[in-house]
N, C-alpha and C positions, 0 to 999 in steps of 0.2 A: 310311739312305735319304736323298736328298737332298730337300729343299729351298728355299722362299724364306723369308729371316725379311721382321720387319716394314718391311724398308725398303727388301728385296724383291733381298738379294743372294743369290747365287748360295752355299750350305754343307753341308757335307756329312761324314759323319763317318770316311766311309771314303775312300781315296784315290781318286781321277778321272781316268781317262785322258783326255789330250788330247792332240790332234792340231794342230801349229800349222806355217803355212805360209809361206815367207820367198822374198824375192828375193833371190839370191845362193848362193852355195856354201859347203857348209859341210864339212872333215872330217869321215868319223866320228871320227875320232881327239877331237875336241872336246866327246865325248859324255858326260864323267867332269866337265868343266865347268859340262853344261846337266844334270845331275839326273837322268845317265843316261840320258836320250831316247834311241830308237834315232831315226839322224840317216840319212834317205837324200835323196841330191841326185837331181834330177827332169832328167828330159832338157831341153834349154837350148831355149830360148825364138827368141830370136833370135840367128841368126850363132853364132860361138864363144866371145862375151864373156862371161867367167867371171858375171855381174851377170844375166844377164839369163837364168839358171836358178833354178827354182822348188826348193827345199829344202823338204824335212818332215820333222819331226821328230815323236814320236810314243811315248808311257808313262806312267805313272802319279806322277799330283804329289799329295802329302800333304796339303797345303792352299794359297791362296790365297795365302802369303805364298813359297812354294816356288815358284808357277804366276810371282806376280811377281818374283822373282830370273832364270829365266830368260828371260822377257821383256825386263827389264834388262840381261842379258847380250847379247842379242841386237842391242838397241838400241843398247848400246858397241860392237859390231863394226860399226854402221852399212849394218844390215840392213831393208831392208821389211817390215813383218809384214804379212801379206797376209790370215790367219785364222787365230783360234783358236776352237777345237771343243773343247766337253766330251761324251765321248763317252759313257762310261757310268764307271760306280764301281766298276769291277770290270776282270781282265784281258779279259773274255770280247769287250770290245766290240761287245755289241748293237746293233740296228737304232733305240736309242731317243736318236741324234743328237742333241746342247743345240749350236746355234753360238752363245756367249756373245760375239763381238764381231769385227767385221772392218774393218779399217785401209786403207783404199786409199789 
């Protein structure tokens, strides 16, 4: 079960799905990069320019040090992270939503 220790981070002993969402385009093909995430690019934003489509990516990260590698990857491609959602700790993804942090 997840959750806060004393200092009030986010742990949990089982894996956590989360959902995180990007400005830009992403292959799936790049999904053996990011920890496996399934990678779907969102219909684009404005005009045709590759940048200004919403990407999410979306699976179960092991911990906190796994959740930060792909954000790091994300970040060297020189992507917007727009949101990341811990969604639940399990594949089932329930209705009991954690947004742990969003980047505008």
């Amino acid at each position: 079960m997840a959750a806060l220790d004393s200092k009030s981070r986010f742990i949990s002993e089982n894996p956590v799905v989360y959902r995180i969402a990007v400005m830009g385009r992403l292959s799936p093909s790049l999904s053996g990069r990011l920890a496996n995430m399934r990678i779907e690019p969102g219909p684009r934003e404005r005009g045709d320019d590759e940048r200004s489509c919403i990407t999410t990516l979306m699976g179960p990260l092991a911990d906190q040090s796994q959740l930060s590698g792909v954000l790091n990857a994300l970040f060297e491609r020189r992507l917007t992270i727009l949101t990341v959602e811990a969604l639940s700790e399990d594949s089932s993804m329930d209705s009991q939503n954690k947004r742990v942090g969003v980047h505008e």
